[in-house]
C-alpha positions as semicolon CSV with decimal commas, in nm:
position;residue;x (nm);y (nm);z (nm)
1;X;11,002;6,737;8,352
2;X;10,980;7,117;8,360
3;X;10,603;7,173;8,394
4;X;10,633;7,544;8,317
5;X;10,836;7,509;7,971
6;X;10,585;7,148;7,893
7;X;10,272;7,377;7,980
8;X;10,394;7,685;7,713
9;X;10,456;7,413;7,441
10;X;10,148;7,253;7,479
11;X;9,960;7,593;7,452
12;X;10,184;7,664;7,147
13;X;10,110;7,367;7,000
14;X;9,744;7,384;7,113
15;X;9,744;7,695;6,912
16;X;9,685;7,906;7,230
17;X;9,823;8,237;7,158
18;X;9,738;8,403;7,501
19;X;9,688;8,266;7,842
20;X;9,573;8,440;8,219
21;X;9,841;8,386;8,499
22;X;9,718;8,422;8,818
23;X;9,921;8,563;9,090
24;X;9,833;8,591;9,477
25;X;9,943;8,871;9,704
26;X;9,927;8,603;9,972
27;X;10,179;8,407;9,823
28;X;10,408;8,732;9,763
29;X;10,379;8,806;10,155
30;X;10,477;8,458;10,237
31;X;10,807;8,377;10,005
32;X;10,851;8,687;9,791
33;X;11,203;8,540;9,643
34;X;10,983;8,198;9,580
35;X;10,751;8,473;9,408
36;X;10,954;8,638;9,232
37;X;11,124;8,327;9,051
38;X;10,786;8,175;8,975
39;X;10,667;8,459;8,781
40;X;10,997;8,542;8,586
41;X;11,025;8,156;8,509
42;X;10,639;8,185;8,331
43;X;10,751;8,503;8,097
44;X;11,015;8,322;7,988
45;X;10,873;8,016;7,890
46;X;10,602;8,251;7,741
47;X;10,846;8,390;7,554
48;X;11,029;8,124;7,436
49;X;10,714;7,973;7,307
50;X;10,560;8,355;7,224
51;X;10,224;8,289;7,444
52;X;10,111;8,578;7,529
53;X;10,036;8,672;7,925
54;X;9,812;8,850;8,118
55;X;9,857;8,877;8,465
56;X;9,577;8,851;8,654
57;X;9,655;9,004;9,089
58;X;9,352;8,714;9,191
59;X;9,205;8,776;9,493
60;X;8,922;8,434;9,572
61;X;8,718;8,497;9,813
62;X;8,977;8,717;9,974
63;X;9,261;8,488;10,197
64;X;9,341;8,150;10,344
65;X;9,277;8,297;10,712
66;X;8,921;8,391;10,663
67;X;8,846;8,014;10,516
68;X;8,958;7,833;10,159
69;X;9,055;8,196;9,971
70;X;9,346;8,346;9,803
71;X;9,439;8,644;9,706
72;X;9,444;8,918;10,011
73;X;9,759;8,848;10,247
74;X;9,634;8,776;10,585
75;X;9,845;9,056;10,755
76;X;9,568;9,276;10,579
77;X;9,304;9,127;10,893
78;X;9,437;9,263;11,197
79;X;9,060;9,377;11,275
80;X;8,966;9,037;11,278
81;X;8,906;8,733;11,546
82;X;9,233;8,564;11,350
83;X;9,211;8,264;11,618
84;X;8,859;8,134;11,516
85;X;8,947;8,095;11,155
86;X;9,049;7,773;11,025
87;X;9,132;7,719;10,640
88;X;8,892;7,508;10,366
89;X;8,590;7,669;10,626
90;X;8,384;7,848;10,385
91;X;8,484;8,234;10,520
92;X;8,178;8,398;10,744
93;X;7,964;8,621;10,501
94;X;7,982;8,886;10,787
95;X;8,379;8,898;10,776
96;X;8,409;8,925;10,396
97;X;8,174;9,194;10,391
98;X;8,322;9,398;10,662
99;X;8,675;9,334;10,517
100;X;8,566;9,485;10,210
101;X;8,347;9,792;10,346
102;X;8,720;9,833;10,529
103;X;8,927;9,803;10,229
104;X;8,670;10,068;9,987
105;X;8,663;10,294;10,325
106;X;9,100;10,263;10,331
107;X;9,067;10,135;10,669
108;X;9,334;9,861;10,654
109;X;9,645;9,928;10,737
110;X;9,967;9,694;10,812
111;X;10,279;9,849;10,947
112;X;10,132;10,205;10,948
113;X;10,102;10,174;10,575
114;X;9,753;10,203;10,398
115;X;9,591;9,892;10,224
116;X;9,576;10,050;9,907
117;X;9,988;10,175;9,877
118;X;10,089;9,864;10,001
119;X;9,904;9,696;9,709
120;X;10,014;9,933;9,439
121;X;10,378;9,858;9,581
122;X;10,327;9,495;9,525
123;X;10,189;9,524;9,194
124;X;10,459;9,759;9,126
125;X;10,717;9,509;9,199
126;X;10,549;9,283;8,964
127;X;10,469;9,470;8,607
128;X;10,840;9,639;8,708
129;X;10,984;9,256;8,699
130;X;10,743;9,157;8,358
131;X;10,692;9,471;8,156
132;X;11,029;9,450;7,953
133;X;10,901;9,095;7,832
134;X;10,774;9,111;7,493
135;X;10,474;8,843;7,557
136;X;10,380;8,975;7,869
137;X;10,030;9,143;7,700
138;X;9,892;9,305;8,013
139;X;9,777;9,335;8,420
140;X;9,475;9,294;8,549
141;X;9,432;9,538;8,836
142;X;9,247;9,326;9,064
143;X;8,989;9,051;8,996
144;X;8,648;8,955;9,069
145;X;8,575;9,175;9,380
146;X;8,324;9,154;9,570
147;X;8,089;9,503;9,611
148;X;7,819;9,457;9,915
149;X;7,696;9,814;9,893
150;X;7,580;10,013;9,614
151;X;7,772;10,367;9,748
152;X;8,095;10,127;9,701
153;X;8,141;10,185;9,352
154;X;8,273;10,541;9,371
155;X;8,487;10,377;9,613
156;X;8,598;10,185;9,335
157;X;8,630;10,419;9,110
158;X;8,847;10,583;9,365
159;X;9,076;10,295;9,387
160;X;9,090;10,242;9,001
161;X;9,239;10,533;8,958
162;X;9,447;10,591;9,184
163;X;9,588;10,193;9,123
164;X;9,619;10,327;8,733
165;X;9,805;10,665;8,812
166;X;10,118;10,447;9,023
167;X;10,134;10,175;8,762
168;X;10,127;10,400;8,449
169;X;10,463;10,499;8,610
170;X;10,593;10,172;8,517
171;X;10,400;10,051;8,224
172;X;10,214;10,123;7,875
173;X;10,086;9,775;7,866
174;X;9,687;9,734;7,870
175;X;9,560;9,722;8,181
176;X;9,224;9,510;8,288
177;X;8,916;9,540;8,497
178;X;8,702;9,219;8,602
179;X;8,383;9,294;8,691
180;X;8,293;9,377;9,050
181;X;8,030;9,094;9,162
182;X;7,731;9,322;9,333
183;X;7,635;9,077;9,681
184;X;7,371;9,332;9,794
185;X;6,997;9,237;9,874
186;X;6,883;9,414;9,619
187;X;6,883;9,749;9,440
């Protein structure tokens, strides 16, 4: 059974014409060849079955260190108390909130490089590998992100465009913005 190449034909036969793939810098950091293989082995069963993709860089409620997440690798939390996290704990409101004030701020940093280029070099790597496949529709920036302050969305602004500007190097293709989810007391 080939579970990528059954799932394609059953959207093609479903009459599915465009589906959301999900990928996790988390999973990158870990096994990058692993990675690598996983995501070229989805564009081409999309295109041998012509399903569109978009390709969603997920981030769930950030990474596995800081409780049942995805998405953020955990070499991005050097500020944190690593040894008192254990995963499927729902993460600490406190942590997630002070992760993200550091990642809008460019705070985090792993091997002297800043959060935000070592992210655009990892989605680099990725619409480099899928942008010459003819069903590959799209990227999605980064999704569902969390906002905990109000003067974070010029932050984000910030971000988008300087996220846009590296990968408009490499691609044409659409590229997509999930809403940021405002966690604020109030207005």
């Amino acid at each position: 059974m080939n579970y990528m190449n059954d799932s394609f034909e059953f959207f093609k036969k479903s009459h599915i014409t465009c589906v959301r793939v999900y990928f996790y810098w988390e999973y990158y950091e870990i096994n990058q060849k692993a990675f690598c293989a996983d995501l070229e082995n989805i564009a081409r069963a999309a295109e041998e079955h012509k399903v569109e993709c978009i390709y969603d860089n997920h981030q769930w409620n950030c990474c596995s260190l800081l409780g049942h997440g995805h998405g953020m690798p955990n070499s991005r939390f050097s500020k944190c108390d690593n040894e008192t996290r254990k995963c499927h704990e729902d993460p600490p409101g406190k942590d997630l909130k002070e992760f993200w004030k550091e990642w809008w701020n460019e705070e985090l940093k792993s091997n002297e490089k800043r959060g935000w280029e070592a992210q655009l070099n990892y989605i680099k790597t990725i619409v480099k590998q899928l942008d010459r496949f003819e069903y590959t529709h799209s990227f999605e920036v980064l999704n569902e992100h969390p906002v905990y302050s109000r003067n974070d969305y010029s932050k984000i602004v910030q971000y988008h465009h300087y996220v846009i500007k590296g990968i408009r190097e490499d691609t044409d293709k659409p590229l997509f913005f999930y809403l940021s989810s405002y966690r604020g007391t109030s207005w």
